[in-house]
C-alpha positions in Angstrom: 32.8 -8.2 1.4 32.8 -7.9 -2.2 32.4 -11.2 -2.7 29.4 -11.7 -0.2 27.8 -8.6 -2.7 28.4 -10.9 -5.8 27.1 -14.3 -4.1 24.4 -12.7 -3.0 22.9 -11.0 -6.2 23.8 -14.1 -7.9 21.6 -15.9 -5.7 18.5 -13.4 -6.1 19.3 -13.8 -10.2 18.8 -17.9 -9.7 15.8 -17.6 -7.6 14.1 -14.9 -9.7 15.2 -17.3 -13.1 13.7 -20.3 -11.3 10.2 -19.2 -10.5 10.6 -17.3 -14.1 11.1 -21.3 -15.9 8.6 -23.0 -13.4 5.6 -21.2 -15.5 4.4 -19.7 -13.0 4.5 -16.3 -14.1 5.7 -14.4 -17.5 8.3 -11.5 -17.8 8.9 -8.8 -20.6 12.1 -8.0 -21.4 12.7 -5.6 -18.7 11.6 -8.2 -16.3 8.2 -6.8 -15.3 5.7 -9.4 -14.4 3.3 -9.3 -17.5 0.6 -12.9 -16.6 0.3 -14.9 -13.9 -0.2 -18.6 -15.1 -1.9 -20.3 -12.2 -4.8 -20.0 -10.7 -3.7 -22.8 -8.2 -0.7 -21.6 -7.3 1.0 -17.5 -7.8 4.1 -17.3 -7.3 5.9 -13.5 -7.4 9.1 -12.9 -6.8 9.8 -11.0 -3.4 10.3 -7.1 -3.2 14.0 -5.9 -2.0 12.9 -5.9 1.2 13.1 -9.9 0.7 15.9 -10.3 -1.9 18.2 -12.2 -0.1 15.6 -14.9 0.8 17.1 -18.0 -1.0 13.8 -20.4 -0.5 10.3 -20.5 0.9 8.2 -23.6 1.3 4.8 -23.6 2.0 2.9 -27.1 2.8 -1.2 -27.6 3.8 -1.2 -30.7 6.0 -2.7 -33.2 5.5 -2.2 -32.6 1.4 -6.1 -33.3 1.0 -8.3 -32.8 4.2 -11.4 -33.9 5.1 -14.0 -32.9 7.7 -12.4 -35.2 10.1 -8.8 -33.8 10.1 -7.1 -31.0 11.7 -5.6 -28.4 9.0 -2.4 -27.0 9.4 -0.2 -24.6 7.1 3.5 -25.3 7.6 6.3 -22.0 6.4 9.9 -22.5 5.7 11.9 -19.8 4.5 15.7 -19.8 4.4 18.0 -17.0 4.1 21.7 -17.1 3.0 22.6 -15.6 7.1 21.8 -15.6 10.4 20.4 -12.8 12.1 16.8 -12.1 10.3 14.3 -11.1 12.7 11.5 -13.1 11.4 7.0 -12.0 12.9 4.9 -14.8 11.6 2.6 -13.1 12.8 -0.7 -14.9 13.1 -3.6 -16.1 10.5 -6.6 -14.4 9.9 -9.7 -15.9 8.3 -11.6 -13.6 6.1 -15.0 -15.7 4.9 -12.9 -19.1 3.3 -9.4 -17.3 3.0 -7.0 -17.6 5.3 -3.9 -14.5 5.3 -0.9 -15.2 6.6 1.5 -11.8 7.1 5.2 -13.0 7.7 7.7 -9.5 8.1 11.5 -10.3 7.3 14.1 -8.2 8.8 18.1 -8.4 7.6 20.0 -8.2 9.8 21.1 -4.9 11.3 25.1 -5.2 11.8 27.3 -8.3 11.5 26.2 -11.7 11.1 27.3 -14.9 10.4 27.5 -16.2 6.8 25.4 -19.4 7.0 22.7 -20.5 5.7 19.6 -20.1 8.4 16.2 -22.0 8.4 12.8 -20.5 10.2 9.8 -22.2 10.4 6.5 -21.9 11.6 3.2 -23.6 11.3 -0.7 -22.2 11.8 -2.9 -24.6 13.3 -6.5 -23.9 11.3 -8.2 -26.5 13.2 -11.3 -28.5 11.6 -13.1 -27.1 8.6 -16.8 -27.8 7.0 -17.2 -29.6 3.7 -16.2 -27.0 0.6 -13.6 -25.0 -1.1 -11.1 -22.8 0.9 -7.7 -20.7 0.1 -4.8 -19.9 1.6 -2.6 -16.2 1.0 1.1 -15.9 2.2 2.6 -12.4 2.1 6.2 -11.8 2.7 6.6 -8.4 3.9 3.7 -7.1 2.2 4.2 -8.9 -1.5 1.8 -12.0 -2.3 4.4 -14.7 -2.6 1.6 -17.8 -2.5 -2.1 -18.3 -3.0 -3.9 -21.8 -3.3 -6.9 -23.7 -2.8 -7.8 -26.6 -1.3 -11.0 -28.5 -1.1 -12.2 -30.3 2.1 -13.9 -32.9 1.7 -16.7 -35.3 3.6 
């Protein structure tokens, strides 16, 4: 058990360092989120409530839409063991932002130590020519906001 304690804060250390190197975001010394670096994409590390989650993955599809295509937002998250009770919930459009509102739950007893995948995908349909974002929370923390431009 000890050991599961050690991998796992080990884990959250390596994430937190690799969105800390990617520039997306600067630190103080006491590792308080100072600037944001993007306006493209903002990336902040997840609350407690999320530490164990070892990756997230968020895709538009297609990459660079057009009035003609169908828009869809694909999720991955993966967590070091099974048992999470993952509510993607459902996206909301407020004027050219879309919200998606994902809740994580650890596991409540015993579960397996492997690595687990979830995934889900929002179907946004067709859009009209302009500029339009996307937000992903993770159990109430921003973890990604972009924009995306359709085009004619």
């Amino acid at each position: 058990m000890l050991a599961s304690k050690y991998f796992h804060k080990c884990v959250s250390f390596f994430l937190f360092i690799a969105i800390i190197t990617s520039g997306c975001i600067e630190v103080d010394k006491t590792g308080e989120v100072q600037k944001e670096k993007s306006d493209e994409i903002d990336l902040i590390p997840p609350g407690k409530e999320a530490i164990s989650l070892m990756d997230l993955e968020v895709k538009l599809s297609p990459e660079m839409p057009t009035i003609h295509d169908n828009v869809t937002i694909f999720i991955d998250l993966v967590y070091p063991t099974a048992g999470y009770r993952i509510d993607f919930g459902h996206v909301t459009k407020k004027e050219d932002n879309f919200v998606v509102n994902i809740t994580a739950l650890p596991p409540s007893g015993v579960s397996a130590q492997v690595i687990t995948g979830y995934s889900h995908k929002y179907d946004i349909g067709r859009l009209v020519e302009g500029w339009y974002g996307y937000e992903v929370f993770l159990n109430g923390k921003a973890v990604v906001r972009r924009k995306f431009d359709v085009v004619g």
